[in-house]
C-alpha positions in Angstrom: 4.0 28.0 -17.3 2.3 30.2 -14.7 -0.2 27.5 -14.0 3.0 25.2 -12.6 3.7 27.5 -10.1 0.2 27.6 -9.0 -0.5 24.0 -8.8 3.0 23.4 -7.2 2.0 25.9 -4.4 -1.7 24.4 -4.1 -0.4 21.3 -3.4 2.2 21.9 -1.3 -0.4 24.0 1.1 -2.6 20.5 0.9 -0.3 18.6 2.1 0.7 20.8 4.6 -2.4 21.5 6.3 -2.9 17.8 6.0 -0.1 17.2 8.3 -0.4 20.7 10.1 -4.6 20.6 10.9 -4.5 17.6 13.5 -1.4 18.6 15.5 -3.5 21.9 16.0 -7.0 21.0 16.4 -6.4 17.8 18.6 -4.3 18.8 21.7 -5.6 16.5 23.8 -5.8 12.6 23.8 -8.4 10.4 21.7 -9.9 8.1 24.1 -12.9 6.5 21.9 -12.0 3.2 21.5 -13.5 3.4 17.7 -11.6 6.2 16.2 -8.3 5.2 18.0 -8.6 1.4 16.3 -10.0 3.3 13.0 -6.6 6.0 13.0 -4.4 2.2 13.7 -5.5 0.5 10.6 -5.8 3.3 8.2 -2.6 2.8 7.0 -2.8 -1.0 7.0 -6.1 -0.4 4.8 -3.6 2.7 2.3 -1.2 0.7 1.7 -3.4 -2.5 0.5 -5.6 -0.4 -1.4 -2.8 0.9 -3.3 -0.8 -2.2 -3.4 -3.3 -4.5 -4.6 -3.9 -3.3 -7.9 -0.5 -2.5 -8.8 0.2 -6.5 -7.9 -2.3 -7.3 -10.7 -1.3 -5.6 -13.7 2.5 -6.0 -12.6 3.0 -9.3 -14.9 1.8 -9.9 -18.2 -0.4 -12.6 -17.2 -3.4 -11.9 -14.6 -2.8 -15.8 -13.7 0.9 -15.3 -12.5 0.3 -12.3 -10.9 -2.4 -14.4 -8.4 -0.3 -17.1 -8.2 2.8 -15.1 -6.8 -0.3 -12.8 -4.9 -0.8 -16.2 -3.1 2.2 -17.8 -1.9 3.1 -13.9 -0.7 -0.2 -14.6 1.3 0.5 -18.1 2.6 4.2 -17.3 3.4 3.4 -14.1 5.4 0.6 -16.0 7.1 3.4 -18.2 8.5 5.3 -15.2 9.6 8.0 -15.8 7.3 10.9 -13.0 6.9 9.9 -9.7 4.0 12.7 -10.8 2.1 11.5 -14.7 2.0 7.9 -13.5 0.9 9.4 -11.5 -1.9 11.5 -13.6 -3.5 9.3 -16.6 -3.2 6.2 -14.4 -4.4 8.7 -13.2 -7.4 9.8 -16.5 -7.8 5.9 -18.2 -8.2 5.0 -15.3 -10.8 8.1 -16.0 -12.9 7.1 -19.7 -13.0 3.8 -19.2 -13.9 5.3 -17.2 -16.8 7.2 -19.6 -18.0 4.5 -22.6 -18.5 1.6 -20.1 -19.9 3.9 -19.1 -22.6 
């Protein structure tokens, strides 16, 4: 039970000095073009990496899980509304389910 404790605290010190480090060793303003466009997209790039897989193995069949993968693609390529993307996305998967089985 000791070992809780322990990892508790170890983790809690990561993610402070994760959040901590940069306000204290960067005082001053980035100005490479490079890293500024690299700091922009890293959470762009976060969240798709985690996103991706869990969209995958959400369904019970890989095929309706692409299929509702894709129209989420087309309809956010077309600037639709989060809430239109979703549904339609859930909608396409749930289909799909239906005529495999």
């Amino acid at each position: 039970m000791n070992n809780v404790y322990a990892y508790i605290l170890l983790m809690a010190v990561v993610t402070y000095a994760i959040r901590a480090l940069p306000l204290t060793l960067i005082r001053k303003e980035i100005k490479s073009t490079f890293i500024r466009s690299f700091l922009y997209y890293v959470p762009y790039a976060t969240l798709a990496a985690m996103t991706f897989p869990a969209i995958l193995s959400a369904t019970d069949s890989r095929f309706s899980a692409i299929a509702g993968f894709a129209v989420a693609l087309i309809l956010a390529f077309y600037k639709k509304s989060l809430l239109t993307v979703a549904g339609c996305a859930c909608a396409a998967a749930f289909l799909v389910e239906l005529f495999i089985r």
